[in-house]
VMD Tcl script that builds the backbone (N, CA, C; Angstrom):
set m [mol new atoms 216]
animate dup $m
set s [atomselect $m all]
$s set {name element resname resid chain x y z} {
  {N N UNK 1 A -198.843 82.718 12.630}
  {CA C UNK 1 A -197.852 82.363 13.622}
  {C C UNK 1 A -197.879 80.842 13.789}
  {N N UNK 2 A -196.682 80.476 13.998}
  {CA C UNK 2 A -196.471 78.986 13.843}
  {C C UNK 2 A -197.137 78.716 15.273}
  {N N UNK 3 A -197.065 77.159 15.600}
  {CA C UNK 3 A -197.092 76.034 16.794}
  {C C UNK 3 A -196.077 76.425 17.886}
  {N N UNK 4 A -194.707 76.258 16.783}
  {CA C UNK 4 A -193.508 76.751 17.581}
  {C C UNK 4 A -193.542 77.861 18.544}
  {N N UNK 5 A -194.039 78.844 17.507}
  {CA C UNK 5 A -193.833 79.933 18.145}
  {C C UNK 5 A -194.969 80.571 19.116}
  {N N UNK 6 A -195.922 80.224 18.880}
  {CA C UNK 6 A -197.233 80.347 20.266}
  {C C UNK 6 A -196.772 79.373 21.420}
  {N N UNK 7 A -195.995 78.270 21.135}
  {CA C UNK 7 A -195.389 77.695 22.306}
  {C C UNK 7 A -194.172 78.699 23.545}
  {N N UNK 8 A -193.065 79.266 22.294}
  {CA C UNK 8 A -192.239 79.824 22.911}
  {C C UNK 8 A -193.122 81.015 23.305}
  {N N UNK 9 A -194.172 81.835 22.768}
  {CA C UNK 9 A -194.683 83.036 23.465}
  {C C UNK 9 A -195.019 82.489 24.501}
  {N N UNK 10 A -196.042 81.136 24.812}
  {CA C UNK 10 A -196.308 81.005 26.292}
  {C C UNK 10 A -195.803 81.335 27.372}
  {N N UNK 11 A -194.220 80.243 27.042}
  {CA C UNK 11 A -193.534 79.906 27.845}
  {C C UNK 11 A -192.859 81.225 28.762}
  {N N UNK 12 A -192.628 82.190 27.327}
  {CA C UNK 12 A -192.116 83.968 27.315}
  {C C UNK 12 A -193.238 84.006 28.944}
  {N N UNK 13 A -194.297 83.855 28.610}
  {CA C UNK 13 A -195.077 85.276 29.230}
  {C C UNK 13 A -195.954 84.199 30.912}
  {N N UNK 14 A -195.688 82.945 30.851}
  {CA C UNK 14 A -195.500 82.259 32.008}
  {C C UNK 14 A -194.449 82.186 32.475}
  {N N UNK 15 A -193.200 81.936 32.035}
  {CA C UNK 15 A -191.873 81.713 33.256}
  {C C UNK 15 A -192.105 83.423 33.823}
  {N N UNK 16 A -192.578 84.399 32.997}
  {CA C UNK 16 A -192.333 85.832 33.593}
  {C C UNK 16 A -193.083 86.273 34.155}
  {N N UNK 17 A -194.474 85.957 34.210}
  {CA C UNK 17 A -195.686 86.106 35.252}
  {C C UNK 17 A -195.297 85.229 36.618}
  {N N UNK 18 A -194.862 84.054 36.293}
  {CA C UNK 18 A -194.930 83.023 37.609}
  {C C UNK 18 A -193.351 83.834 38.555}
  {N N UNK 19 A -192.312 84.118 37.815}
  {CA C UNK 19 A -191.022 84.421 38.688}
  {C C UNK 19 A -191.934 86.353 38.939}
  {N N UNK 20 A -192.658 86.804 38.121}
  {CA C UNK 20 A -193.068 88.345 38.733}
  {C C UNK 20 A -194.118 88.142 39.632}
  {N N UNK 21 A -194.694 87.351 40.411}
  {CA C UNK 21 A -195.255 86.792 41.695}
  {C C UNK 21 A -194.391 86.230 42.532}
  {N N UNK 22 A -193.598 85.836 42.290}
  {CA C UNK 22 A -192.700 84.991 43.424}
  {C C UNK 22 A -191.086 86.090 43.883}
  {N N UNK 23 A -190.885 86.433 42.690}
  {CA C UNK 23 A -189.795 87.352 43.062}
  {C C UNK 23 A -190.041 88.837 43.120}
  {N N UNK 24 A -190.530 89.419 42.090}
  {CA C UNK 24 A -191.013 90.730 42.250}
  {C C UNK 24 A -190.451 91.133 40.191}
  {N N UNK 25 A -191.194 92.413 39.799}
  {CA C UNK 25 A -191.600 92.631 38.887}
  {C C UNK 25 A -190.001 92.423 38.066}
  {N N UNK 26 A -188.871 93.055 38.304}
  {CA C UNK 26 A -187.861 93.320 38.078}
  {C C UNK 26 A -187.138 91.758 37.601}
  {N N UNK 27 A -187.365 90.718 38.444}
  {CA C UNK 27 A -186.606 89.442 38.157}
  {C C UNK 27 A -187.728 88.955 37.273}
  {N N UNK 28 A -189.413 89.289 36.956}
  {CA C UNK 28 A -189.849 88.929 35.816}
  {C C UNK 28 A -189.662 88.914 34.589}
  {N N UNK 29 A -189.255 90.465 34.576}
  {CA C UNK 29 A -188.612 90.661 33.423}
  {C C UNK 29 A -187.376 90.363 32.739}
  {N N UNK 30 A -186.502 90.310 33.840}
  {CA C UNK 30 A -185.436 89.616 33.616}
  {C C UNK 30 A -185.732 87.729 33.229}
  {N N UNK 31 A -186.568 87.248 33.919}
  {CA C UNK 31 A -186.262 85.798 33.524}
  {C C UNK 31 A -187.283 85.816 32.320}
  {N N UNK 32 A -188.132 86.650 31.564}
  {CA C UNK 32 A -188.613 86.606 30.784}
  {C C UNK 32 A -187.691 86.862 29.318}
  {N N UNK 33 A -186.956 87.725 29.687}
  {CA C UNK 33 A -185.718 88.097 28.934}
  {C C UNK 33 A -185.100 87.054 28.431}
  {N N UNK 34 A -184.480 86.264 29.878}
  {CA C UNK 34 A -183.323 85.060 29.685}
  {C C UNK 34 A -184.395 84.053 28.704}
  {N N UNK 35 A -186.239 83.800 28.852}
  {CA C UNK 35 A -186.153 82.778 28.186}
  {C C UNK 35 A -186.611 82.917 26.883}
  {N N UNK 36 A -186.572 84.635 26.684}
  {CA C UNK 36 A -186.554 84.808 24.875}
  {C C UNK 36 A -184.948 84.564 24.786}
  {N N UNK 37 A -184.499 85.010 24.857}
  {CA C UNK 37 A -182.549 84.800 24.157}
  {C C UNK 37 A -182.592 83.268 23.951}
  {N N UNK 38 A -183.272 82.425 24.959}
  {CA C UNK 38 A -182.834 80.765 25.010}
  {C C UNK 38 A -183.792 80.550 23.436}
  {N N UNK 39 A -185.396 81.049 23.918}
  {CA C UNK 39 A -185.470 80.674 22.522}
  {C C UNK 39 A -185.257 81.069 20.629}
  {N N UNK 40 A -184.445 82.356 20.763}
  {CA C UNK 40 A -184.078 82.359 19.782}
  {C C UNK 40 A -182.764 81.566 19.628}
  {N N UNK 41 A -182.017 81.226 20.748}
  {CA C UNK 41 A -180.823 80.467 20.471}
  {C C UNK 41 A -181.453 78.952 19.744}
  {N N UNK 42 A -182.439 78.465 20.585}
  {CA C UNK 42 A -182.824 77.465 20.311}
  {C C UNK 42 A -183.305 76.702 18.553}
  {N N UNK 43 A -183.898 78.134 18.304}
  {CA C UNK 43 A -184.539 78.023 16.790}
  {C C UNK 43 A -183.457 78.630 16.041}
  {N N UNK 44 A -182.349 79.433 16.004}
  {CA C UNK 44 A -181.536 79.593 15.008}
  {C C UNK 44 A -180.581 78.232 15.171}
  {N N UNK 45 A -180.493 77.828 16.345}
  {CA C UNK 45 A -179.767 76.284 15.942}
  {C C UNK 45 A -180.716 75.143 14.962}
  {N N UNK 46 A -181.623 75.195 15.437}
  {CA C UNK 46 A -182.496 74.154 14.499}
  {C C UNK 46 A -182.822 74.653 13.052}
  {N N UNK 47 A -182.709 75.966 13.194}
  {CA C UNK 47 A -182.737 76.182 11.552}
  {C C UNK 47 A -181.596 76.330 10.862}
  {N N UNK 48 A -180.011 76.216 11.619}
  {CA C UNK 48 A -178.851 76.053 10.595}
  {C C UNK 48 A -179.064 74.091 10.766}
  {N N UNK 49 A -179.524 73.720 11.827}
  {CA C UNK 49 A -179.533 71.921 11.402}
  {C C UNK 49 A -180.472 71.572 10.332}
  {N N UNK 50 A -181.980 72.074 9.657}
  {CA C UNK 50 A -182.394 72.080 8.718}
  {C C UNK 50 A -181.647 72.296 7.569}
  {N N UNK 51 A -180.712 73.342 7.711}
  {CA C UNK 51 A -180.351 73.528 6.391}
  {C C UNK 51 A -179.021 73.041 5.894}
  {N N UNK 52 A -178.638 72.595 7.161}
  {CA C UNK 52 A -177.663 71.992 6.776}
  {C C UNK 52 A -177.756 69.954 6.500}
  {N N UNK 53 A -178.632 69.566 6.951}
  {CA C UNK 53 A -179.244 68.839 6.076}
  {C C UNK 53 A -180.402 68.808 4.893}
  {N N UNK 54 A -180.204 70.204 4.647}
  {CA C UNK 54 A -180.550 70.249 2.777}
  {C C UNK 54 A -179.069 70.403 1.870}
  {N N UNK 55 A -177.950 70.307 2.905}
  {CA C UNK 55 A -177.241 70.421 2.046}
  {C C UNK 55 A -176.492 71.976 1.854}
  {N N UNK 56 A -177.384 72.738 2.375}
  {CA C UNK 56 A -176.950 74.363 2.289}
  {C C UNK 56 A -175.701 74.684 3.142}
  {N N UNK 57 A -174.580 75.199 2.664}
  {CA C UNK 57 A -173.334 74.998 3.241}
  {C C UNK 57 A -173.512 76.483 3.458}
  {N N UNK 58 A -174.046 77.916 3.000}
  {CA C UNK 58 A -173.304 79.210 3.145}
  {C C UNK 58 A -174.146 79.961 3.985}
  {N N UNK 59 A -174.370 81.191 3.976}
  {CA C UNK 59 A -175.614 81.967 4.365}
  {C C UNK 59 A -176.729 82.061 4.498}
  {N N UNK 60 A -177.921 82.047 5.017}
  {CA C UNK 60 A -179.204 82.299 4.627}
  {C C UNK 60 A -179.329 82.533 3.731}
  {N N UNK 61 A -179.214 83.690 3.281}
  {CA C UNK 61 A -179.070 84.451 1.885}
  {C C UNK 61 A -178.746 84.021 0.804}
  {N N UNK 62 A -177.368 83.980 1.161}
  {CA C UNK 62 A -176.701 82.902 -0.193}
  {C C UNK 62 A -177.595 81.739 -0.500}
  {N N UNK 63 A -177.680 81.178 0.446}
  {CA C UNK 63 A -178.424 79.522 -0.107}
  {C C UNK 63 A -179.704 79.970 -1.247}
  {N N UNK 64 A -180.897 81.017 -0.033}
  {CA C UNK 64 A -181.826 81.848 -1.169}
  {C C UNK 64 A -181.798 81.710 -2.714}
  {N N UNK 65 A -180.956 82.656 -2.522}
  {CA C UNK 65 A -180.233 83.299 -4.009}
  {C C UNK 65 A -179.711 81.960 -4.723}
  {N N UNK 66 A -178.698 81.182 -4.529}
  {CA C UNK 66 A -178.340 79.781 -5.117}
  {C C UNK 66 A -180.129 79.162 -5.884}
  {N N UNK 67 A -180.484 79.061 -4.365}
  {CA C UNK 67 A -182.121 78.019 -4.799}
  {C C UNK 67 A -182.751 78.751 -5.768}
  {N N UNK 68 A -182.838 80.124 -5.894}
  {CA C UNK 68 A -184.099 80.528 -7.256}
  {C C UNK 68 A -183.007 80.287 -8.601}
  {N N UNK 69 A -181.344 80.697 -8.200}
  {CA C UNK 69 A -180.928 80.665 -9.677}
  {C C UNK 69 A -181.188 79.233 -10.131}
  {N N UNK 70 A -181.036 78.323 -9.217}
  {CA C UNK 70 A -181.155 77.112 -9.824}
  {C C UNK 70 A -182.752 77.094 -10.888}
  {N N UNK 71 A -183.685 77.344 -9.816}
  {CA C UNK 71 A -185.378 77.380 -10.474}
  {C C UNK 71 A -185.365 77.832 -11.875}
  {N N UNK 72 A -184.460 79.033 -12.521}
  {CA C UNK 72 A -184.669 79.684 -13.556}
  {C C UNK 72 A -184.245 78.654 -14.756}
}
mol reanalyze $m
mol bondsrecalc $m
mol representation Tube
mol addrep $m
């Protein structure tokens, strides 16, 4: 598991412990919710800005598939 992502688990399982003491169990889960969605929004944006400064114009996939045919 990456840096990244032991960061965003923290953050997951503190914003939702600290709001399930202050508000009650129900809005924990909920703001624990809201701040997984933020961080997958967060990292699928930074990984189409990676790839789109490699240059990769299409799909995940596609690009994949492009990069090994090139290798062969």
């Amino acid at each position: 598991m990456s840096k990244r992502n032991l960061v965003w688990l923290a953050a997951i399982v503190v914003v939702g412990a600290v709001v399930w003491l202050v508000a009650g169990w129900l809005w924990g889960i909920i703001a624990a919710i809201v701040v997984l969605v933020a961080s997958e929004f967060v990292e699928r944006r930074r990984r189409a800005a990676r790839r789109a400064a490699r240059g990769a114009s299409g799909s995940a996939l596609r690009d994949t598939i492009d990069t090994r045919r090139k290798r062969r």
